[in-house]
LOPAKOL-103705 format. One line per 3 residues: number of its first residue (from 0); their letters; for each residue x negated, y negated, z of C-alpha. Coordinates in Angstrom, 1 decimal. Each point is the difference from the previous one (the first is absolute). Example, Ala and Ser with C-alpha at 12.3 -4.5 7.8 and 13.67 -1.06 7.14 Angstrom:
2
0> AS> -12.3/4.5/7.8  -1.4/-3.4/-0.7
***
This chain:
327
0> XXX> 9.3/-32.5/45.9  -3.5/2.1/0.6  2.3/3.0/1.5
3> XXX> 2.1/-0.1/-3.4  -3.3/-0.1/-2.1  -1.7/2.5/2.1
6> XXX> 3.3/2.4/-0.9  0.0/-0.8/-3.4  -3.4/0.6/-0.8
9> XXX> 0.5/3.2/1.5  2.9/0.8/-1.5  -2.0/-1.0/-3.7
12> XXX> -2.4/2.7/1.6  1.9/2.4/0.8  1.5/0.2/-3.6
15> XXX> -3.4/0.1/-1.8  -1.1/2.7/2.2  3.8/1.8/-0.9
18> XXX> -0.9/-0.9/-4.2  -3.8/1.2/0.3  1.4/3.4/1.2
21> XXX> 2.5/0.3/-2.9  0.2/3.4/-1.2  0.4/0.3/-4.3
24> XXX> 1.3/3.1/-1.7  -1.2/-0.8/-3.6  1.7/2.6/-2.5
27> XXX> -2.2/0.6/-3.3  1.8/1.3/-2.8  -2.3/1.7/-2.8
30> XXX> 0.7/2.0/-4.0  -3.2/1.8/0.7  -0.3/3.3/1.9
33> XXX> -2.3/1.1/2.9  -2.7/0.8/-2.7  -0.1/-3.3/-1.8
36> XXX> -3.3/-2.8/0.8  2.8/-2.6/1.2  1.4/2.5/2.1
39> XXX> -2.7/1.2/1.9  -1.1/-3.6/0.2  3.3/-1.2/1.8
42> XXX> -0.1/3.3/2.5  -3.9/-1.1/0.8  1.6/-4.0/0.4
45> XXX> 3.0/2.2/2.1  -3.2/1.1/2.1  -1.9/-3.2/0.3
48> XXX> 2.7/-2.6/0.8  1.7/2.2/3.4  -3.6/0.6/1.0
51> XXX> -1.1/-3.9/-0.3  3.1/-1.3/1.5  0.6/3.2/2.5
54> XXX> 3.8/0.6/-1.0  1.1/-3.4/-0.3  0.1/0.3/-4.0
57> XXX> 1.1/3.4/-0.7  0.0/0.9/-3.6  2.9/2.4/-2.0
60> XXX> -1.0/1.5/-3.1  2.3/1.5/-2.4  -1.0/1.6/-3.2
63> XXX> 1.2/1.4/-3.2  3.1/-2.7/0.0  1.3/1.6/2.9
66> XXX> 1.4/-3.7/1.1  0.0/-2.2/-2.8  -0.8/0.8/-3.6
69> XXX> -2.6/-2.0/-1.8  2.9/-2.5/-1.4  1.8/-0.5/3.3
72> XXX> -3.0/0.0/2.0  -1.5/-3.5/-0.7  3.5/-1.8/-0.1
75> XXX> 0.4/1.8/3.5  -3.4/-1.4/0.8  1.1/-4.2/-1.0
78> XXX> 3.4/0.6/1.9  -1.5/1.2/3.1  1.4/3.6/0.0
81> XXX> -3.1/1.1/-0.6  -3.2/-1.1/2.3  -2.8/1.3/-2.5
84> XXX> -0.2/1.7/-3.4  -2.9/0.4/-2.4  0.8/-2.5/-2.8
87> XXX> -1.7/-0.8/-3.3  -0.6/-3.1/-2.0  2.2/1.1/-2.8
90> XXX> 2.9/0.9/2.9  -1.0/-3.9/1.3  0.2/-1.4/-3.1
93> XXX> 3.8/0.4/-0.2  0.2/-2.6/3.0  -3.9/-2.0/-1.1
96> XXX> 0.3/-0.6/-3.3  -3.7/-1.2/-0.3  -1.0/2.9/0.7
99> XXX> 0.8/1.7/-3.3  -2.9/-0.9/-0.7  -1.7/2.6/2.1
102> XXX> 2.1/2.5/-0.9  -1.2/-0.1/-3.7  -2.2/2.8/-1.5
105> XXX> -3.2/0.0/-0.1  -0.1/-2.7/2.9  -2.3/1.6/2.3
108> XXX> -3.5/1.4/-1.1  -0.9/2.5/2.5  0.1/0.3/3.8
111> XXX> -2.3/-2.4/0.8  1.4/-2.6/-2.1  3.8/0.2/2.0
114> XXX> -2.0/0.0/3.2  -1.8/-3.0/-0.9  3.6/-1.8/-1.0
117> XXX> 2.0/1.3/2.9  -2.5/-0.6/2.8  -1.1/-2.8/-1.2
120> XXX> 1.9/-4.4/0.3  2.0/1.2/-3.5  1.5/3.6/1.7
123> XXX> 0.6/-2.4/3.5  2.2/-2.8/-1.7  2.2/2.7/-2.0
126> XXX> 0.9/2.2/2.7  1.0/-3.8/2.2  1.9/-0.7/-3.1
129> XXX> 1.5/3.4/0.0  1.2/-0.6/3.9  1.5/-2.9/-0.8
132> XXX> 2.1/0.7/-3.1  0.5/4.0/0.3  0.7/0.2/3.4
135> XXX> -2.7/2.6/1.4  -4.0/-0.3/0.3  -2.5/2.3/-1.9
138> XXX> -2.4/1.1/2.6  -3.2/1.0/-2.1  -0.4/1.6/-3.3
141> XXX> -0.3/3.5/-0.6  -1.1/2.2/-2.9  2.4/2.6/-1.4
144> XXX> -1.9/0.9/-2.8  0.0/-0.8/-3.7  2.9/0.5/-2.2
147> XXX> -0.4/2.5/-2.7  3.0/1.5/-2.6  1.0/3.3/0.7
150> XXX> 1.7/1.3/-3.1  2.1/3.1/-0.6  -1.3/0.2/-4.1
153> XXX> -3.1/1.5/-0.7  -0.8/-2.5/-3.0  -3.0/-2.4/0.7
156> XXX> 0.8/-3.5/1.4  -2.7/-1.9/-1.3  1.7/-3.2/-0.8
159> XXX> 2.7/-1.9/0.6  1.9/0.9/-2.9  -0.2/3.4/1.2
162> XXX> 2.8/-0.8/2.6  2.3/-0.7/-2.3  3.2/1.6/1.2
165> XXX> -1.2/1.3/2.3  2.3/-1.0/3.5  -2.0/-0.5/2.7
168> XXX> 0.9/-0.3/3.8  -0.4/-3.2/1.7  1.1/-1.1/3.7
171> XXX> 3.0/-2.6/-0.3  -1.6/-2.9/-0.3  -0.6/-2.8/-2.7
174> XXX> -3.5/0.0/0.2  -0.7/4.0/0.5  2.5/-0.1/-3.5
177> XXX> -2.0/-3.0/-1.5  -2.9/2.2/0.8  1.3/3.2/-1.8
180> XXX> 1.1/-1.4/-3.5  -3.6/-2.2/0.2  -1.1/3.6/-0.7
183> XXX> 1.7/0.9/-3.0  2.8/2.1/2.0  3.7/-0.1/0.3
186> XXX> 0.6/-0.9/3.6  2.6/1.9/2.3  -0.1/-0.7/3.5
189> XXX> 1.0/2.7/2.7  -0.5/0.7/3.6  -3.2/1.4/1.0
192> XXX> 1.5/2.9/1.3  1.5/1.2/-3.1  -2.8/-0.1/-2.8
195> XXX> -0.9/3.4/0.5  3.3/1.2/-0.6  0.2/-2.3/-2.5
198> XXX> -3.5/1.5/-1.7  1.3/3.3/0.3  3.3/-0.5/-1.8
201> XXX> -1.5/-2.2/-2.3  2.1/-2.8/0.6  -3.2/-2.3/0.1
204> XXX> -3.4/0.9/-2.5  -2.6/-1.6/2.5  -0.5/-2.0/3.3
207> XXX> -2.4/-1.9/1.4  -1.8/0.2/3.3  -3.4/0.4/1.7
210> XXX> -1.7/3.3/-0.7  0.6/0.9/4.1  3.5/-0.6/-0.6
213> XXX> -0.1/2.5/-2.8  -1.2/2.2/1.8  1.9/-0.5/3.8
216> XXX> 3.1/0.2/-2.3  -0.4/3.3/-2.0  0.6/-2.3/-3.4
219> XXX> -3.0/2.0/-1.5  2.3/2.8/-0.1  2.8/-1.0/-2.4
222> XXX> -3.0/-2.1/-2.0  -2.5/1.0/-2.8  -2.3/-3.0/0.0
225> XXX> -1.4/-2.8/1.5  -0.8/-3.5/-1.7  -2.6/-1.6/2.1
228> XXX> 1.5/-3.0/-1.2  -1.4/-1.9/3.5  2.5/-2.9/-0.5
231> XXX> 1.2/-1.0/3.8  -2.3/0.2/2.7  2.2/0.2/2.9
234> XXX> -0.6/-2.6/2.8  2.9/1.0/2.6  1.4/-1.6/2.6
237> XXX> 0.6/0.8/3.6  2.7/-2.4/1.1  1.6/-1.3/3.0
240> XXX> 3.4/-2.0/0.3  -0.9/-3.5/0.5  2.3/-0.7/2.9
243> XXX> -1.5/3.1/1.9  -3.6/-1.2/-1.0  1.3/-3.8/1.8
246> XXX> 1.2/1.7/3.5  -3.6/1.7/0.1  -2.4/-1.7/2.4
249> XXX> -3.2/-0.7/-1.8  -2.0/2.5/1.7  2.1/2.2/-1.3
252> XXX> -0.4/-1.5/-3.5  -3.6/0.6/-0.1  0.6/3.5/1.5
255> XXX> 2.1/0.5/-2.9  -2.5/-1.1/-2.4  -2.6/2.4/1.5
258> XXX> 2.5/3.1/-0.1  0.7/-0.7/-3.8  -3.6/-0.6/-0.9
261> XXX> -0.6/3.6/1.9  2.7/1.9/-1.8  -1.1/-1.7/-3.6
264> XXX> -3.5/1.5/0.3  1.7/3.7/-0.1  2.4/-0.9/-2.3
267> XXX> -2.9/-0.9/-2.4  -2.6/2.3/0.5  2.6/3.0/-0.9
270> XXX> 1.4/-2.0/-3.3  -3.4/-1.0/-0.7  -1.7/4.0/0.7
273> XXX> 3.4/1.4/-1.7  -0.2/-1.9/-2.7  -3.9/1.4/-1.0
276> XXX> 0.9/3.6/-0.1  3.6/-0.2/-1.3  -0.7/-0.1/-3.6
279> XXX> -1.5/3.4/0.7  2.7/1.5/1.6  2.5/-1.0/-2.4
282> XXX> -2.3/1.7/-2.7  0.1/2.9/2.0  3.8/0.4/0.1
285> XXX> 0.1/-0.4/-3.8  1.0/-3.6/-0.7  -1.8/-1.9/-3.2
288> XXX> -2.1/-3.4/1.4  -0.2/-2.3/-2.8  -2.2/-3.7/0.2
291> XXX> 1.6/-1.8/-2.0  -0.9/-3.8/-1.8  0.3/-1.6/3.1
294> XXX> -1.4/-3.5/-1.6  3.9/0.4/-2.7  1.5/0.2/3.1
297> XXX> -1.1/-2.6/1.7  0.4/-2.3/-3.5  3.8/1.5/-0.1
300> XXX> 0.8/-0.5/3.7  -1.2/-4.0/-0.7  1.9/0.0/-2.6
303> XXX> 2.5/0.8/1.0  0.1/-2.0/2.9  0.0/-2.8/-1.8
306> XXX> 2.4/0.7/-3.2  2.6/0.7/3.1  -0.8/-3.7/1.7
309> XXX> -0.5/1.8/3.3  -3.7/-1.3/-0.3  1.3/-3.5/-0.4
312> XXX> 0.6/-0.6/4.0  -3.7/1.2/0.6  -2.5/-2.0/1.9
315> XXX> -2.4/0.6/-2.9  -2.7/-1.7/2.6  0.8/2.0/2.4
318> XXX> -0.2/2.9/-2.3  -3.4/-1.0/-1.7  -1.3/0.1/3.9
321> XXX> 1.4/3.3/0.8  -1.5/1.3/-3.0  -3.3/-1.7/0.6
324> XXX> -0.1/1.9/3.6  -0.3/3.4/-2.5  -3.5/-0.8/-0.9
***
């Protein structure tokens, strides 16, 4: 009976030794190319992780939809086919409802106030929530930047009414379109990797994104102005597949962890630097800034929010405490 433990235990050892060596190829799928904050983030992560765990995590990036496009991706991502992706909340949202929430307008006050909510117990519980009922884990939250209309008119946005008729680009999703028409706008959604094009040929007036977007993405060139509407501030989301995330021992969890926190800081710094001297730059090349009444377009986002009953399933508690983090 000892002789049979004795072999069994070292069997039990023997296979923990065999699991702790386990070599993971994680494939990343990203929109952005090599110039863009989250981009430069995940190569830095790429960096980190295979140094930290000497080759036993090795990292794939692929960028500019070269795998997946932003649609595809996250689905890819819940099913498996797909180890990590760089999600959003309003992607999430289609499989975590309660988190429309967070993908309203004018959620987020400034940098500081989406660190304080995703680092903090309130950023912890969603992302376990997320793992549960979406299928992958968000890592850590990441700044892309604050979402600003680019617009192919030259006429002044300055309040909502302003955007009337005007068709503006939105990513496929429920909340990104609940977002949109919160504005004033008429919502088309459209693959990120045709609204220049789409710009261009006029298909679509205006789109939406971070002003380092705008500018990674040549959209300033088949634009003439720039509403520094500052209506999203985008918290996004560095995800792994939640069964992938399981097989990983938890030292390299917490290697993980450190490898995503290292690749956020360069990701942030550049949006956060880009972002100061844009507005210049954009001047420069000929486009019109307009400020517009940014407290009308909070009061119509609201509004709107809760003329449509989306605002009905909010945790208004929960919201009240988010908003009380601002201050």
């Amino acid at each position: 009976m000892r002789k049979f433990t004795l072999v069994l235990a070292l069997l039990m050892l023997a296979v923990s030794l065999v699991s702790a060596q386990e070599k993971f190829v994680l494939k990343f799928s990203n929109v952005g190319n090599e110039k863009d904050g989250q981009s430069v983030g995940m190569l830095k992560f790429k960096e980190k992780i295979e140094e930290l765990t000497k080759g036993q995590i090795v990292c794939q990036v692929y960028l500019n939809s070269s795998l997946y496009g932003q649609d595809a991706a996250t689905e890819a991502l819940r099913k498996g086919d797909l180890e990590m992706n760089m999600t959003s909340i309003q992607m999430t949202a289609e499989y975590v409802p309660e988190l429309n929430m967070f993908a309203a307008t004018y959620m987020f006050q400034s940098y500081d106030h989406i660190q304080a909510i995703f680092k903090g117990e309130i950023g912890k519980a969603l992302f376990q929530r997320v793992a549960e009922k979406a299928g992958y884990l968000p890592l850590g939250a990441w700044y892309n930047g604050t979402r600003q209309l680019t617009l192919r008119t030259s006429k002044p946005i300055m309040k909502p009414e302003d955007l009337k008729g005007i068709i503006l680009r939105m990513p496929n999703t429920k909340s990104f379109v609940a977002a949109g028409e919160s504005l004033g706008a008429k919502v088309t959604p459209l693959a990120y990797s045709e609204v220049y094009t789409a710009l261009q040929t006029g298909v679509i007036d205006a789109q939406d994104n971070p002003l380092p977007s705008v500018e990674n993405q040549k959209f300033y060139e088949v634009s003439k102005q720039i509403c520094l509407t500052g209506h999203m501030r985008d918290a996004i989301w560095p995800a792994i597949n939640k069964k992938v995330w399981d097989r990983l021992s938890p030292d390299l969890q917490a290697k993980m962890y450190e490898a995503i926190d290292y690749g956020r800081k360069f990701c942030d710094e550049q949006n956060l630097a880009n972002e100061a001297k844009l507005v210049d730059f954009f001047k420069s090349k000929g486009l019109i800034i307009t400020t517009p009444d940014l407290k009308a377009f909070k009061e119509n986002s609201y509004n709107y929010y809760v003329k449509a009953g989306l605002a009905a399933s909010w945790d208004m508690d929960l919201y009240k405490k988010i908003q009380a983090l601002a201050k």
